[in-house]
MIDOSE-1310 file (N, C-alpha, C; in nm, 2 decimals, decimal comma, always signed):
residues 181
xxxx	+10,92/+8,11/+24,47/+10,94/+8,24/+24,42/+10,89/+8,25/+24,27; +10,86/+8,37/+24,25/+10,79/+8,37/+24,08/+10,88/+8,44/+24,02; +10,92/+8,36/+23,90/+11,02/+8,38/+23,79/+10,98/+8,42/+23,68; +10,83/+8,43/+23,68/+10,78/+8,57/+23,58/+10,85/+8,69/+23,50
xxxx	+10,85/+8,71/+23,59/+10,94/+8,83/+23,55/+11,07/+8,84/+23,48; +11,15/+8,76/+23,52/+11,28/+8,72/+23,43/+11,27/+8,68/+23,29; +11,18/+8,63/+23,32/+11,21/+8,52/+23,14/+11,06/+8,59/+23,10; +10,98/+8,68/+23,16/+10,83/+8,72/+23,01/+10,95/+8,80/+22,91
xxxx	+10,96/+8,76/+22,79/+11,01/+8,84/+22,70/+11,00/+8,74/+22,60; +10,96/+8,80/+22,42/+10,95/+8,74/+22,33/+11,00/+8,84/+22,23; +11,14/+8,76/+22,17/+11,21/+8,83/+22,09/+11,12/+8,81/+21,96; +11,08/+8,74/+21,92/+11,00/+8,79/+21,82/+10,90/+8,88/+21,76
xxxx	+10,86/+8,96/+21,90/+10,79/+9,02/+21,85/+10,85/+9,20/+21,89; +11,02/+9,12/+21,90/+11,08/+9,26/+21,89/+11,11/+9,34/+21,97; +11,03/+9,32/+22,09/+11,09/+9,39/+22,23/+11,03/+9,33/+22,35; +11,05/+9,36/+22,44/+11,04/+9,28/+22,55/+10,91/+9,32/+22,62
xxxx	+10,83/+9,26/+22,71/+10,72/+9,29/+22,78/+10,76/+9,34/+22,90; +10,68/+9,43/+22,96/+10,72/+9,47/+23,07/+10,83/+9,49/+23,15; +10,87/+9,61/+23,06/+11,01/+9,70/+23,11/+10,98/+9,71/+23,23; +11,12/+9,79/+23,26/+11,18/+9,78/+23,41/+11,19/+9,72/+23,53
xxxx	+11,13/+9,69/+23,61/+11,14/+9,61/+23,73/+11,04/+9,51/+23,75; +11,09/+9,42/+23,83/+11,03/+9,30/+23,88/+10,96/+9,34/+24,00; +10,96/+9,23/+24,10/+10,87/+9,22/+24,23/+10,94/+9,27/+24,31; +10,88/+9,36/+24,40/+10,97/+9,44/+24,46/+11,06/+9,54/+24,47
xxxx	+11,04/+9,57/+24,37/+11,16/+9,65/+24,27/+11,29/+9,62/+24,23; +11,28/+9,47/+24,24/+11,37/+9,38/+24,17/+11,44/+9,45/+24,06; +11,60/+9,46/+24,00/+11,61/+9,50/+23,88/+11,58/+9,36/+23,77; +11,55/+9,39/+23,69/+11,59/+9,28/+23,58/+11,67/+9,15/+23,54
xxxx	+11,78/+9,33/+23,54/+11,93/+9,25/+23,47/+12,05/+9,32/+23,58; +12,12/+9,28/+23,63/+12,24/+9,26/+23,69/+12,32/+9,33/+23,66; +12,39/+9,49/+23,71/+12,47/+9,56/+23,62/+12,60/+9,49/+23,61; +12,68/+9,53/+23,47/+12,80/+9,42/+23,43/+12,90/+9,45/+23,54
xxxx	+12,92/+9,56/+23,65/+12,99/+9,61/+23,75/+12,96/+9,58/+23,87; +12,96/+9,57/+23,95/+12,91/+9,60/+24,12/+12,99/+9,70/+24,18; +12,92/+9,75/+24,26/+12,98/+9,86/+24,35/+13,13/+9,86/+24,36; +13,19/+9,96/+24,33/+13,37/+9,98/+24,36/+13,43/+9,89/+24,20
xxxx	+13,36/+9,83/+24,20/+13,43/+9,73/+24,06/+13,47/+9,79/+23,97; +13,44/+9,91/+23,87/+13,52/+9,96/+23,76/+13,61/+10,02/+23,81; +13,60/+10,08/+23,96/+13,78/+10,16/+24,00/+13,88/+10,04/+24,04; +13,83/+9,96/+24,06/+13,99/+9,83/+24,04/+13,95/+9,77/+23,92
xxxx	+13,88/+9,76/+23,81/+13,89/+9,74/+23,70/+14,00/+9,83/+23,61; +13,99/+9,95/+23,61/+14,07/+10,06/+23,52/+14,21/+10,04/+23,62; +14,20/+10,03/+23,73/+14,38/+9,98/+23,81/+14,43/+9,90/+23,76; +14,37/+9,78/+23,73/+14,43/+9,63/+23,63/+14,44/+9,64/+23,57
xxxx	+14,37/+9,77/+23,47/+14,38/+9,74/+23,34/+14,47/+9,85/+23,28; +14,52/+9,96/+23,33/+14,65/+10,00/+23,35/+14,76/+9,97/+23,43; +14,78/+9,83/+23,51/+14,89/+9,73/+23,53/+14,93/+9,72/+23,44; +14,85/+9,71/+23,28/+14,92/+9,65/+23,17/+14,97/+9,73/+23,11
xxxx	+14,94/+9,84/+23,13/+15,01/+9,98/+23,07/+14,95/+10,11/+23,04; +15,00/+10,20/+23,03/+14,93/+10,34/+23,05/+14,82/+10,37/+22,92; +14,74/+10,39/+22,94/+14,62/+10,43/+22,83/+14,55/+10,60/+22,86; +14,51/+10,67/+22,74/+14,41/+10,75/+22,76/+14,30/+10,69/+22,79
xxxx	+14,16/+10,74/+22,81/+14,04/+10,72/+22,87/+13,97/+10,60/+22,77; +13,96/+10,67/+22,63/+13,94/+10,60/+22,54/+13,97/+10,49/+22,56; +14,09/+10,44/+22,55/+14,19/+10,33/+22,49/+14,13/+10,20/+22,60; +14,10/+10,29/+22,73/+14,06/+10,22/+22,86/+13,90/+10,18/+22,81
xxxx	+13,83/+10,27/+22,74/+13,70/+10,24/+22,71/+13,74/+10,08/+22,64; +13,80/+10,07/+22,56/+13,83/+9,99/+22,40/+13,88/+9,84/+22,49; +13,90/+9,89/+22,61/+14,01/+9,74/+22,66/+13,89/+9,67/+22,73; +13,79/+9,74/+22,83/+13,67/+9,75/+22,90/+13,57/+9,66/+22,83
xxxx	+13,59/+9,67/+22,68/+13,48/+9,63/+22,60/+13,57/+9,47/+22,57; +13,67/+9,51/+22,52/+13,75/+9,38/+22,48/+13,73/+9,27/+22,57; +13,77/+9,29/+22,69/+13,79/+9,25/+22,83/+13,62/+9,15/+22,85; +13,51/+9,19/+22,81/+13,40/+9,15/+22,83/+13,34/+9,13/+22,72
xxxx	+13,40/+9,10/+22,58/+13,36/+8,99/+22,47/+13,27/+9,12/+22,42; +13,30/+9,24/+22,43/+13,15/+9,33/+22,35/+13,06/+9,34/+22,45; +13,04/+9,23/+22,53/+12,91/+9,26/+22,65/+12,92/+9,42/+22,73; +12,99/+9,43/+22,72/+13,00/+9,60/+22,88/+13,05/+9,69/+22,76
xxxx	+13,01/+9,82/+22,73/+13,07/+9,91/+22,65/+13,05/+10,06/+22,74; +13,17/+10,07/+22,83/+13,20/+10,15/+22,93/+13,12/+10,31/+22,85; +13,11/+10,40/+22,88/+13,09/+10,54/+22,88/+13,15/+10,63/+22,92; +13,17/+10,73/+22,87/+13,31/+10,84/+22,90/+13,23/+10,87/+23,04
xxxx	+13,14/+10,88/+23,07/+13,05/+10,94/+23,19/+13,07/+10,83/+23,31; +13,09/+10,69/+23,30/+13,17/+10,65/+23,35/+13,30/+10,64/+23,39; +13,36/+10,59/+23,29/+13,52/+10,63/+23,31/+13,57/+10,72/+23,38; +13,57/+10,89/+23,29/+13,57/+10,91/+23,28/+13,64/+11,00/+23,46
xxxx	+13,49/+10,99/+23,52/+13,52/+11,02/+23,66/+13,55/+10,95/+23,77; +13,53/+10,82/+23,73/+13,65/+10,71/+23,79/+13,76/+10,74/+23,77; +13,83/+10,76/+23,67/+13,98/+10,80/+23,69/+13,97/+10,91/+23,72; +13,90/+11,04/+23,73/+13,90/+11,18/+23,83/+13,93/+11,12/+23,95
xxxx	+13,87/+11,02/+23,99/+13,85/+10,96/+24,18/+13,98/+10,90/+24,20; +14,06/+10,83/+24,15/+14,20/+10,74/+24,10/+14,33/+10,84/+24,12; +14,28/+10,98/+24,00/+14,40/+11,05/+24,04/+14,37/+11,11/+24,19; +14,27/+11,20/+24,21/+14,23/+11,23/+24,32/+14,33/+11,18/+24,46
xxxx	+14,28/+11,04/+24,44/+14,35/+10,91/+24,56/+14,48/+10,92/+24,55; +14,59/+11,00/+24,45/+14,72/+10,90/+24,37/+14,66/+10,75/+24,36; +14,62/+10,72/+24,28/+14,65/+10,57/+24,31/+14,68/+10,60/+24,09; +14,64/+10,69/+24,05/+14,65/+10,64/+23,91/+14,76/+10,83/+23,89
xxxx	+14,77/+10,90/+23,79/+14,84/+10,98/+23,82/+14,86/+11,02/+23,61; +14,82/+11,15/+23,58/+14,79/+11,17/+23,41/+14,93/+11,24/+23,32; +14,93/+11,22/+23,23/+15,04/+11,31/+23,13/+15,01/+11,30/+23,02; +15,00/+11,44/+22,94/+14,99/+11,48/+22,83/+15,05/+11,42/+22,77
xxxx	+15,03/+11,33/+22,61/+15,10/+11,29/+22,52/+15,04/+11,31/+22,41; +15,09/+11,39/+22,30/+15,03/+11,40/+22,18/+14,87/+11,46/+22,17; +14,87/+11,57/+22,27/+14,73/+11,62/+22,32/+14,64/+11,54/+22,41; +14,69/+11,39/+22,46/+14,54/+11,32/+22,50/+14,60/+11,32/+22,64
xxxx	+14,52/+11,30/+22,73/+14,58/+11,27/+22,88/+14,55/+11,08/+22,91; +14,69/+11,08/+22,95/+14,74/+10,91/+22,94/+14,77/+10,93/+23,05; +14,67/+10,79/+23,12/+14,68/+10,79/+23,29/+14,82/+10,71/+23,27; +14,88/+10,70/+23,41/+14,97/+10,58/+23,48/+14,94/+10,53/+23,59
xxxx	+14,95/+10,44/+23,61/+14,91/+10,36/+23,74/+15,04/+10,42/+23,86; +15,04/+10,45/+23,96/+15,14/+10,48/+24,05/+15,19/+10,34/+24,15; +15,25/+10,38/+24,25/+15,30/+10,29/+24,31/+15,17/+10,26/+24,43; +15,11/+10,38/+24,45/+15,00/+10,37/+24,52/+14,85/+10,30/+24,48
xxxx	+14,87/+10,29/+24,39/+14,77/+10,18/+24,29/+14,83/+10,09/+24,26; +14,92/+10,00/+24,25/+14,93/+9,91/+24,26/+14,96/+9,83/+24,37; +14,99/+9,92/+24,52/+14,95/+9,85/+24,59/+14,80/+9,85/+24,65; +14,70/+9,95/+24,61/+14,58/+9,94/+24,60/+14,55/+9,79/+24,55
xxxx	+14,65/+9,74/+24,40/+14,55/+9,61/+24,34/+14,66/+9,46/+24,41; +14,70/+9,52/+24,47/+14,77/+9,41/+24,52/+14,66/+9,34/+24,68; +14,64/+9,46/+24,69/+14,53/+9,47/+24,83/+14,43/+9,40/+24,79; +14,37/+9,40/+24,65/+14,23/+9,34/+24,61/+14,29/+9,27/+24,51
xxxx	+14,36/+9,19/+24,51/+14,37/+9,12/+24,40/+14,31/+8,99/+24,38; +14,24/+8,93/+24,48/+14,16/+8,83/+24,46/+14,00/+8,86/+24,41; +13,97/+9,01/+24,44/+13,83/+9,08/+24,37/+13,90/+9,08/+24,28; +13,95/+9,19/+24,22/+13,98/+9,18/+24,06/+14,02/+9,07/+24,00
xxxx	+14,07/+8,93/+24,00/+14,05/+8,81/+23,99/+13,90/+8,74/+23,93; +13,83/+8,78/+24,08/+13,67/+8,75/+24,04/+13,62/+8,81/+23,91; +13,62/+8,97/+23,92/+13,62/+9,05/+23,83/+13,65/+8,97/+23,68; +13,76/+8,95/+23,66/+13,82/+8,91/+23,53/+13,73/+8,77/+23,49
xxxx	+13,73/+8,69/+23,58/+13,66/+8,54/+23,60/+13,51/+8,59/+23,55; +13,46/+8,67/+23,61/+13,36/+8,66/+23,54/+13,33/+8,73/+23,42; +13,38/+8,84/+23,40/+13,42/+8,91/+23,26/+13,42/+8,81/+23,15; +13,49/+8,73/+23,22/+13,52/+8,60/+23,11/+13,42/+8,53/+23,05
xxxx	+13,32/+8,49/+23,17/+13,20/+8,44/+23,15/+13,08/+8,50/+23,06; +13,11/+8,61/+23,09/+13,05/+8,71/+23,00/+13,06/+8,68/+22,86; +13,19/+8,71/+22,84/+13,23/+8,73/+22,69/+13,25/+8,59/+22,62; +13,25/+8,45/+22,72/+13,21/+8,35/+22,61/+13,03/+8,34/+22,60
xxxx	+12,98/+8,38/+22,66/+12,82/+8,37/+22,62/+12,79/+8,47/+22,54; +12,88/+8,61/+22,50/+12,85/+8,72/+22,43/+12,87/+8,65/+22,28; +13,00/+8,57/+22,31/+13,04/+8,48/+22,12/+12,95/+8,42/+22,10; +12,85/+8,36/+22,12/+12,69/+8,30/+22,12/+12,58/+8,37/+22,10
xxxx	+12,59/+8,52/+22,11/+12,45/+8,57/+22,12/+12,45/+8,68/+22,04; +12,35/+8,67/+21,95/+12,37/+8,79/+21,84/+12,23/+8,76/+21,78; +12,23/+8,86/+21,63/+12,09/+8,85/+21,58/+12,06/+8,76/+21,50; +12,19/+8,61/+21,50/+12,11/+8,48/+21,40/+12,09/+8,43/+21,53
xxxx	+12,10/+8,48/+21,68/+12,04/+8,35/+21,74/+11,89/+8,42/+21,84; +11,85/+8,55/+21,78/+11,72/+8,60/+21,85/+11,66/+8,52/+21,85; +11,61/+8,47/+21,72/+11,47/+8,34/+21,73/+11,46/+8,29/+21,87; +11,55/+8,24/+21,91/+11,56/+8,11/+22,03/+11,54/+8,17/+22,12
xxxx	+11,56/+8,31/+22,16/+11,52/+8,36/+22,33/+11,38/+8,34/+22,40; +11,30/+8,32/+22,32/+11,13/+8,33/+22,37/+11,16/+8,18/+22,41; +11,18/+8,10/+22,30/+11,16/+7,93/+22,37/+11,26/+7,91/+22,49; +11,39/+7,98/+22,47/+11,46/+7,89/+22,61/+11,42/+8,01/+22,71
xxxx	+11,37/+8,11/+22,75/+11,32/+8,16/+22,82/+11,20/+8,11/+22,91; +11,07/+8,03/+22,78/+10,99/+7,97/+22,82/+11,06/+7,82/+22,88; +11,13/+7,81/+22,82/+11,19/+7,63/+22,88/+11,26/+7,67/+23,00; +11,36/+7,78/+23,05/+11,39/+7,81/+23,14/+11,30/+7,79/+23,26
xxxx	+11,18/+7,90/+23,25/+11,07/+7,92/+23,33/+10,99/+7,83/+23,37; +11,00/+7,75/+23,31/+10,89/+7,55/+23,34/+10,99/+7,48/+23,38; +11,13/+7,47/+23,39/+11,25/+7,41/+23,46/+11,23/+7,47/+23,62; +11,25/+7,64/+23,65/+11,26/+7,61/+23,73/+11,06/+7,63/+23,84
xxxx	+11,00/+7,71/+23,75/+10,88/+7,65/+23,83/+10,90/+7,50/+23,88; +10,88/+7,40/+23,75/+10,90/+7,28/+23,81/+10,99/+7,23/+23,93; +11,05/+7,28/+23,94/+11,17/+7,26/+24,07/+11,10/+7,28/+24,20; +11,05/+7,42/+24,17/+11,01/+7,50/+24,28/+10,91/+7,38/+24,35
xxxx	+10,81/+7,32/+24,29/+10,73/+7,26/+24,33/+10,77/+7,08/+24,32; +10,89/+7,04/+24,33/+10,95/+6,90/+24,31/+10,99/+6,86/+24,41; +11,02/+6,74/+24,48/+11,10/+6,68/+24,57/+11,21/+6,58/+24,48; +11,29/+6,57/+24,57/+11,40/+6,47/+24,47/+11,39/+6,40/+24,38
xxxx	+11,32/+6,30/+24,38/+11,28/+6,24/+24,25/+11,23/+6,30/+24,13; +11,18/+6,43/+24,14/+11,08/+6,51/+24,05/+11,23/+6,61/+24,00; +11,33/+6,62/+24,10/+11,47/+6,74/+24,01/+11,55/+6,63/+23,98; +11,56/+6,53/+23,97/+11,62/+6,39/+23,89/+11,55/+6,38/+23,74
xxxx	+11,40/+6,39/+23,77/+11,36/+6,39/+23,59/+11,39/+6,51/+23,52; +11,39/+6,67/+23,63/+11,39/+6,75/+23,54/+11,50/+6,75/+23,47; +11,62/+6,71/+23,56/+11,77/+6,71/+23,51/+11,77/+6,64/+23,40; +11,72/+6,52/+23,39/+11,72/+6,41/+23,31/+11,65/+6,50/+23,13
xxxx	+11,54/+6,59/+23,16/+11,49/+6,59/+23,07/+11,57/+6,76/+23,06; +11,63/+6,83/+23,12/+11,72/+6,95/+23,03/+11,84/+6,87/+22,98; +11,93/+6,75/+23,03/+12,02/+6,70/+22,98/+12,00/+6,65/+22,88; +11,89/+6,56/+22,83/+11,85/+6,49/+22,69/+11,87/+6,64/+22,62
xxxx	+11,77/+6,71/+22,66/+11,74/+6,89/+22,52/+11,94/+6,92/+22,49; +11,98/+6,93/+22,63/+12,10/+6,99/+22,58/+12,24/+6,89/+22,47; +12,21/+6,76/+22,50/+12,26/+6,66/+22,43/+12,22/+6,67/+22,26; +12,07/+6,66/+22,26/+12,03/+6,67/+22,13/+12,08/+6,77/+22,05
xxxx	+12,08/+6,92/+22,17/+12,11/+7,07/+22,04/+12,27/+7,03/+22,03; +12,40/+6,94/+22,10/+12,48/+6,92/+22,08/+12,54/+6,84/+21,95; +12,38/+6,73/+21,94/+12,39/+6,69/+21,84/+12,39/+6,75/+21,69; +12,32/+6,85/+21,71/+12,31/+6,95/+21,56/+12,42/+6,99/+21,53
x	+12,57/+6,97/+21,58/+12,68/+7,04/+21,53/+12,75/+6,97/+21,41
């Protein structure tokens, strides 16, 4: 398979090479959701307690280290679909409309509670690689993109002995950058 496409990008020179899609109309990048996932996202995340839309934006972002920063155009009409269902159910407080989760939504998340699980698990994963990535560490995306890209070409074309050295030789790189702390 050609991994071109994933990793051509050089932050240094500011933006990335050839936007939009890959081979076959491959996307790029991975949306931070999958199908159905923000309507049992906003269900768990009013398990914890009743919020306006906003406050649900604010938890959405928390929840995923800064990586995902929801949109009212999202939201928004996900909880339209929620009340719609009962599963979530609204009341005016102080002008704003503050969803509540019903009895019908929670046994909606009791039904998927091992997706929303996943959900969170990876959210997680998210937001510790988000505490890592910012603009003192641009410099480095072009090189480990290119080091990426020669790891796994190399593979593609290795037999056992040959993904023993490669391991051998990303384990030494990742030991050494360990060493700089």
């Amino acid at each position: 398979m050609d991994f071109d496409w994933i990793f051509d990008f050089d932050m240094g020179a500011g933006r990335s090479r050839g936007r939009g899609r890959g081979p076959r109309g491959m996307r790029r990048r991975r949306a931070f959701f999958r199908g159905g996932e923000v309507r049992l996202a906003l269900l768990s995340l009013l398990e914890d307690g009743p919020a306006h839309g906003y406050e649900l934006m604010k938890r959405l972002e928390e929840r995923s280290g800064g990586t995902y920063r929801a949109s009212a155009g999202t939201v928004y009409p996900v909880l339209q679909q929620l009340e719609d269902e009962g599963l979530v159910r609204q009341q005016e407080d102080e002008g704003k409309k503050v969803y509540h989760l019903t009895d019908a939504g929670r046994a909606e998340l009791d039904e998927h509670r091992e997706e929303v699980e996943r959900i969170w698990a990876r959210a997680g994963g998210w937001k510790e690689w988000g505490a890592h990535i910012g603009p003192e560490t641009a410099e480095i995306w072009g090189s480990w993109g290119r080091l990426t890209k020669a790891a796994f070409k190399a593979a593609a074309r290795s037999d056992d002995e040959g993904m023993d050295r490669i391991r051998e030789i990303l384990d030494r790189a990742r030991r050494e950058l360990d060493e700089l702390d």
